[in-house]
C-alpha positions as CSV (number, residue, x, y, z in Angstrom):
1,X,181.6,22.6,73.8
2,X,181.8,23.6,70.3
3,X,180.7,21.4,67.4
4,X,183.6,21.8,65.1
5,X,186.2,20.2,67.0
6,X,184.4,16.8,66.2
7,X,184.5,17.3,62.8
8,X,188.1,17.7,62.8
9,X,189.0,14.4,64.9
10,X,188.2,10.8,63.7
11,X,187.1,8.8,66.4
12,X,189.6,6.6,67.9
13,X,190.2,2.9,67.8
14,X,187.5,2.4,65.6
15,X,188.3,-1.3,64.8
16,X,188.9,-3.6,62.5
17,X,187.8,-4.9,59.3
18,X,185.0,-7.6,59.7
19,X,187.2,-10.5,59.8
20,X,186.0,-13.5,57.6
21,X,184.7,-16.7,58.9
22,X,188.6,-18.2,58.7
23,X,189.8,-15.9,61.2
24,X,186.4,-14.8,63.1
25,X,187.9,-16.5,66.4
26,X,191.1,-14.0,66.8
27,X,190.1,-11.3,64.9
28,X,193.6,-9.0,64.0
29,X,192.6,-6.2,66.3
30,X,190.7,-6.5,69.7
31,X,187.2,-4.9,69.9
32,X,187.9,-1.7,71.1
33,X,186.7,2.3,70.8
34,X,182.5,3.1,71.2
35,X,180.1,0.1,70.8
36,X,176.2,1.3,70.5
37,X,174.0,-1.0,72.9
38,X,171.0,-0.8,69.7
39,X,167.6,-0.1,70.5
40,X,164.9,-2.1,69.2
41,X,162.6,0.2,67.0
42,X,159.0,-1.1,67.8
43,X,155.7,-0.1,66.3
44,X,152.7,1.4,68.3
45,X,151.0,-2.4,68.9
46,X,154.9,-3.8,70.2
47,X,156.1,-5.6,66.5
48,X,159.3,-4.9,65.6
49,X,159.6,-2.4,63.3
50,X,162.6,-3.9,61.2
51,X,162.0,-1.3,58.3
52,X,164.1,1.3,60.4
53,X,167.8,-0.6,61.0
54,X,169.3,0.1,57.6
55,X,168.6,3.7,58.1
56,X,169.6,3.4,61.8
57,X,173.2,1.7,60.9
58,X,173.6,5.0,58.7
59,X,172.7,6.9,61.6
60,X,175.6,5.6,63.8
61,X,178.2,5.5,61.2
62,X,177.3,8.9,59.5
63,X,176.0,11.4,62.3
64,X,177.6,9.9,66.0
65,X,181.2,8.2,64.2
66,X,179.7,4.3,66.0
67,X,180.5,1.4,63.7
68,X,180.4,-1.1,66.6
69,X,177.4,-2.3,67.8
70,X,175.7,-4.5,70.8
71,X,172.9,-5.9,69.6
72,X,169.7,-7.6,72.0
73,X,170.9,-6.5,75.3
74,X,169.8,-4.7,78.1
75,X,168.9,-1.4,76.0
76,X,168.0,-3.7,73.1
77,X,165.3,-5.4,75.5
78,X,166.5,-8.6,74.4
79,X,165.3,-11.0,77.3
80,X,161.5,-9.4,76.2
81,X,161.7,-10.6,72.8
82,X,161.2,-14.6,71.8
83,X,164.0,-16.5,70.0
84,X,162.4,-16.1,67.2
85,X,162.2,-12.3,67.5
86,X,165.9,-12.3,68.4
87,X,167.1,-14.3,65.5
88,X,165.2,-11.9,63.2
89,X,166.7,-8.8,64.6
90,X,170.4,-10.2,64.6
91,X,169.9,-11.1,61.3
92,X,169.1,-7.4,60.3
93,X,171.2,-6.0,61.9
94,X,174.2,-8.0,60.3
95,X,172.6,-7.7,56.8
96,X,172.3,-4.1,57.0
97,X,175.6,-3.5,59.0
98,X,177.2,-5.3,55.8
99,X,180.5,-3.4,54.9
100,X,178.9,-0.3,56.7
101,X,179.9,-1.7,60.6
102,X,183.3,-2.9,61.9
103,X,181.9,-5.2,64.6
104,X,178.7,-6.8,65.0
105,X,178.4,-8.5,68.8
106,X,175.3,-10.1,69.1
107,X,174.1,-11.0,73.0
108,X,173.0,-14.8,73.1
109,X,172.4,-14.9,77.0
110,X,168.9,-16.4,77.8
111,X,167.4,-18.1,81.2
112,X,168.0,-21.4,79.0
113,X,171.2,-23.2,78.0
114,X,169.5,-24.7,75.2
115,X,168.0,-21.0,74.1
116,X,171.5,-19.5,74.6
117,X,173.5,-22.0,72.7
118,X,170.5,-21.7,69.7
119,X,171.3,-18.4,69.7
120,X,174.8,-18.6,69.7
121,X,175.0,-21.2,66.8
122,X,172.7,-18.6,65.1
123,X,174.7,-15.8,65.5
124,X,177.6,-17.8,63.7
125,X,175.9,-19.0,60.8
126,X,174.6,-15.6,59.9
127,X,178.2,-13.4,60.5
128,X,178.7,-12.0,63.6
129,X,181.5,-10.8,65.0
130,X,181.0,-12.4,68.2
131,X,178.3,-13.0,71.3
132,X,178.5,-12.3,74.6
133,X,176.1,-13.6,77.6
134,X,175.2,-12.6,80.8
135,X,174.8,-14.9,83.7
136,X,171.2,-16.4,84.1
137,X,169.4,-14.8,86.8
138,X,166.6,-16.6,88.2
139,X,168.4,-20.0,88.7
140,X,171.5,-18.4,89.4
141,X,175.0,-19.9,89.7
142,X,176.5,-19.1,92.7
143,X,180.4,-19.7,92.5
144,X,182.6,-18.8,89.7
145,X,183.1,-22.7,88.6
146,X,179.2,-23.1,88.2
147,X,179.0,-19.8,85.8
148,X,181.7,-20.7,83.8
149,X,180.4,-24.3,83.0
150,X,177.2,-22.6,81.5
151,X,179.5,-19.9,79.4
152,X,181.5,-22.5,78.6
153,X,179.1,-25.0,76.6
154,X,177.1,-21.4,75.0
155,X,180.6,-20.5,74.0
156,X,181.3,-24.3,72.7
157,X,177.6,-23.7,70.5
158,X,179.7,-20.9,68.2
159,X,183.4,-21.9,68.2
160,X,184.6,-19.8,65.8
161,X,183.2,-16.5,67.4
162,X,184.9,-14.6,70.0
163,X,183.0,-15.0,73.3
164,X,182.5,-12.3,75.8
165,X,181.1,-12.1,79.0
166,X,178.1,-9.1,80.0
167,X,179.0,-8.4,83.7
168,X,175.8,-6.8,84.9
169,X,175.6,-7.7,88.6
170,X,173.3,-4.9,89.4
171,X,170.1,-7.0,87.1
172,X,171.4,-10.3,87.0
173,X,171.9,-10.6,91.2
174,X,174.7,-12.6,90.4
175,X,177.6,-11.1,92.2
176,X,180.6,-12.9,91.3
177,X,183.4,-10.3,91.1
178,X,184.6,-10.2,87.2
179,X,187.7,-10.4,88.5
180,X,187.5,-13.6,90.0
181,X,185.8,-15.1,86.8
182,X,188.5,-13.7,84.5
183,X,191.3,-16.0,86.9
184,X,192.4,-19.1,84.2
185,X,188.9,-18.0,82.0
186,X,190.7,-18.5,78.6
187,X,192.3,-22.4,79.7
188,X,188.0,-23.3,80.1
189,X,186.7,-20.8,77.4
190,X,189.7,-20.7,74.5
191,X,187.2,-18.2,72.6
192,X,187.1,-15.5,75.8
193,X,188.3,-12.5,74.2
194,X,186.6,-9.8,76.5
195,X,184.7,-8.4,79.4
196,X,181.4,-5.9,79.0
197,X,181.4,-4.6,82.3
198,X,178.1,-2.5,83.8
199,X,179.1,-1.9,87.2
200,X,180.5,0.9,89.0
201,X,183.0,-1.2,91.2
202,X,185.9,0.3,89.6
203,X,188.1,-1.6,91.8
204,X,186.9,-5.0,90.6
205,X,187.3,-3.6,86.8
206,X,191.1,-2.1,87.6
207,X,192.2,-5.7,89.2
208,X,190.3,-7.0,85.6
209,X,192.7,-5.0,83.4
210,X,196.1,-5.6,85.8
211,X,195.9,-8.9,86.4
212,X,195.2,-9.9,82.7
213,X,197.9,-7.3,81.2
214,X,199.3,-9.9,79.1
215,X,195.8,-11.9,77.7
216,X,195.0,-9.1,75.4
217,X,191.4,-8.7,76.6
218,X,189.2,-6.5,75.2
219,X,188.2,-5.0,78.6
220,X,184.8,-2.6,77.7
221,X,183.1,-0.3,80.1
222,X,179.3,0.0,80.4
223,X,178.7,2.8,82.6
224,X,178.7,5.8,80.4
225,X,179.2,8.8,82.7
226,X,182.1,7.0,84.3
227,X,183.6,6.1,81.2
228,X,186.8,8.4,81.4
229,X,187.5,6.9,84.8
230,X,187.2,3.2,83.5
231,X,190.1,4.4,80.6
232,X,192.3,5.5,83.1
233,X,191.9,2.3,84.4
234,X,192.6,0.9,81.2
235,X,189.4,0.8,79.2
236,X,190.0,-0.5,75.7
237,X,186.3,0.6,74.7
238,X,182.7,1.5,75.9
239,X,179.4,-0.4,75.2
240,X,176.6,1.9,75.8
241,X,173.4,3.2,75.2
242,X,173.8,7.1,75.0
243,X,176.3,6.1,72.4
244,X,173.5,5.8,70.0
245,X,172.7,9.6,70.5
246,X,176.1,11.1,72.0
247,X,178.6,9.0,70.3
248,X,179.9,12.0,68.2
249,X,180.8,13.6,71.9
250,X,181.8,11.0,73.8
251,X,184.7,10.5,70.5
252,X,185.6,13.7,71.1
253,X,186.5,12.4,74.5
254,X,188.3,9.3,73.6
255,X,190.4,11.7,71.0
256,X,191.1,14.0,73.9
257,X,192.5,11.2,76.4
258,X,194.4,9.7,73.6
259,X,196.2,12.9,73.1
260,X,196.7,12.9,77.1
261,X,194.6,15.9,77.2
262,X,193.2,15.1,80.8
263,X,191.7,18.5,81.0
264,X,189.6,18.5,78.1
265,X,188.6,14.8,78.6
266,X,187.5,15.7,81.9
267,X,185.6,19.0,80.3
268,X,183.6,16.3,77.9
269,X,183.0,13.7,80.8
270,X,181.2,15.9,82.6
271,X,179.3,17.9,80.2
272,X,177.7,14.1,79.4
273,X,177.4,13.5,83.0
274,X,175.3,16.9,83.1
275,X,173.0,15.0,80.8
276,X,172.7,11.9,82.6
277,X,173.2,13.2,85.9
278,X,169.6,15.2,84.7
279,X,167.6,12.5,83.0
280,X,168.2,10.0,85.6
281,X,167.0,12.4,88.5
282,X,163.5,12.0,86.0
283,X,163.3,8.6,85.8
284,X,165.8,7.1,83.2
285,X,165.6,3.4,81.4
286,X,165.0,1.9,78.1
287,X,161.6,3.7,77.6
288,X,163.7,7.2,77.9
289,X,166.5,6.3,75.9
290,X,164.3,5.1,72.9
291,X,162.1,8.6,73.3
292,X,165.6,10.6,73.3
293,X,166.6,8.2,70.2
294,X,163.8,9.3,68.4
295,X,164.5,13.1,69.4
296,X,167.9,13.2,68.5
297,X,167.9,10.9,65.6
298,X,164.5,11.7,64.0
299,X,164.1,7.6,63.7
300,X,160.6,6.4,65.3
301,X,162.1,4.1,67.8
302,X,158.9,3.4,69.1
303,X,157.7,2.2,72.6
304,X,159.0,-0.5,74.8
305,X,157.6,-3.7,75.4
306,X,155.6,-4.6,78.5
307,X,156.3,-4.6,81.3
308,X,158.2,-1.4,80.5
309,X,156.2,2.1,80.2
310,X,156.4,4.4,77.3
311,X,158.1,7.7,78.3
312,X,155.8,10.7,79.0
313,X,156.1,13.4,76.9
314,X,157.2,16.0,79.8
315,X,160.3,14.0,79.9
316,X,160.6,13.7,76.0
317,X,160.7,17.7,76.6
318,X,162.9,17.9,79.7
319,X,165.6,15.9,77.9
320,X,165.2,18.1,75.0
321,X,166.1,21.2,76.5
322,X,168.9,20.3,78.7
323,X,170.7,18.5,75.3
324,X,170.0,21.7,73.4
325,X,171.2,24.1,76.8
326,X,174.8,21.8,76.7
327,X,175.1,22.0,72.9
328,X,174.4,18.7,72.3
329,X,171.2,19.1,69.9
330,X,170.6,22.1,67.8
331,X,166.8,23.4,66.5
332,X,168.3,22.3,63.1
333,X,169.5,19.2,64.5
334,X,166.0,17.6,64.9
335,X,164.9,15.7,62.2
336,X,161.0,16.4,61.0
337,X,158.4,14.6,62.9
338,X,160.5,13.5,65.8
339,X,158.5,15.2,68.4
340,X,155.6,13.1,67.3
341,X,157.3,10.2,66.8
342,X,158.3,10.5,70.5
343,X,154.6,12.1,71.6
């Protein structure tokens, strides 16, 4: 896979200007293209370490072609920071991303309606581009009526925001099909503009995309080695975490579909799943996507909160050599210090 052909390519579908607060609600073009699920850079004793997001947004935009981004989810470990922490890290986020990022989605979903609609107000006041939730998962609702009442009144909390729902059955538990929550969503939630969808039930995410053909839905894959599967389905985007390290690649992929060149696609989807297919066989989670951030990038992404385990460093080195035996990671590409910063 040679470098060069990136550089020849702008990435595809790369959104929209940041609408203004007027027109937040139905933004002129749908969220669409490669959305970074953000890590949270932490110091050694587990603060955040907000010093490093400025240089991060320039990371995305400069070196991987990302200028969407998902910030406190799953890869964000969102549900491990407080409100407090959360607020404080959308806020950066947005303040840095200022006339650098396209989209700015923040996720507001929380074991508490009150916490999730706080968050969503918050979200709001300070600029978003929207919020999205995932379903609470130790009270769980257990029909599709129950979960949409709680979307409904965090989506009611930010009104002008487009709202999207995280489908992530595999850590929530909750198993309602997306499909079946998607039925009618938009005459309960007027603000429903999408789906983030991290499941590998592509038949569920198919009957998402045909049976709302005419709704406009910003329909967004999260499972990153299946991602050329999910546009063939009808994909209008990706939100992912290897995005924030292989965005540059995975581009060169969404260029190649768009041109209906299925062959090359095909040759880029599974040079990534090479990658994943590898690290995953080690052990692959947050605590290995922030080591490989801080490998690739050369930004000290830190460890992960408890409960979650720091990466050893035989992975931090098994990752390294696959990326740099698939031409994804030069000797020149690694930034000084980022071997220590991931030690």
């Amino acid at each position: 896979m040679a470098d060069n052909l990136g550089e020849e390519l702008k990435p595809p579908c790369l959104i929209t200007p940041r609408p203004t607060s007027s027109s937040m609600a139905f933004p002129k073009k749908k969220l669409q293209g490669l959305v970074a699920a953000t890590i949270t850079p932490m110091t050694d004793n587990g603060e955040i370490n907000f010093s490093v997001i400025g240089q991060y947004v320039d990371y995305l935009v400069k070196e991987q072609g990302v200028k969407n981004i998902f910030v406190n989810g799953t890869t964000g470990e969102g549900l491990s920071l407080s409100i407090s922490e959360r607020r404080q890290v959308a806020e950066e986020w947005v303040t840095k991303g200022k006339d650098k990022l396209d989209q700015v989605v923040i996720h507001v979903g929380a074991l508490s309606l009150k916490e999730s609609q706080e968050l969503a107000q918050h979200a709001a006041e300070i600029g978003a581009d929207g919020i999205a939730v995932i379903a609470p998962f130790f009270l769980k609702p257990w029909t599709k009526d129950i979960l949409i009442n709680f979307l409904k009144e965090v989506a009611a909390a930010a009104p002008a925001l487009p709202f999207y729902y995280y489908h992530i059955p595999a850590l929530t538990g909750v198993k309602i099909r997306a499909e079946e929550l998607l039925d009618g969503i938009q005459d309960k939630i007027p603000t429903f503009q999408g789906l983030k969808f991290s499941d590998t039930d592509l038949l569920d995410f198919g009957q998402c995309v045909d049976q709302n053909r005419q709704q406009q839905f910003a329909f967004l894959y999260g499972v990153d080695e299946q991602l050329l599967s999910a546009l063939v389905m009808g994909a209008t985007g990706a939100v992912g975490s290897t995005y924030n390290y292989l965005g540059k690649k995975t581009n060169q992929m969404l260029e190649a579909f768009e041109r209906k060149d299925l062959s090359l696609a095909l040759n880029y989807q599974f040079c990534i799943q090479r990658f994943i297919n590898f690290v995953v066989k080690l052990g692959f989670g947050v605590s290995q996507t922030k080591a490989i951030m801080t490998l690739v990038s050369g930004i000290p992404m830190g460890p992960p909160r408890l409960p979650l385990q720091k990466a050893s460093r035989e992975f931090t080195d098994s990752a390294e050599a696959k990326l740099k035996s698939l031409d994804f990671l030069s000797f020149t590409d690694l930034k000084d210090g980022s071997l220590e910063a991931s030690s």
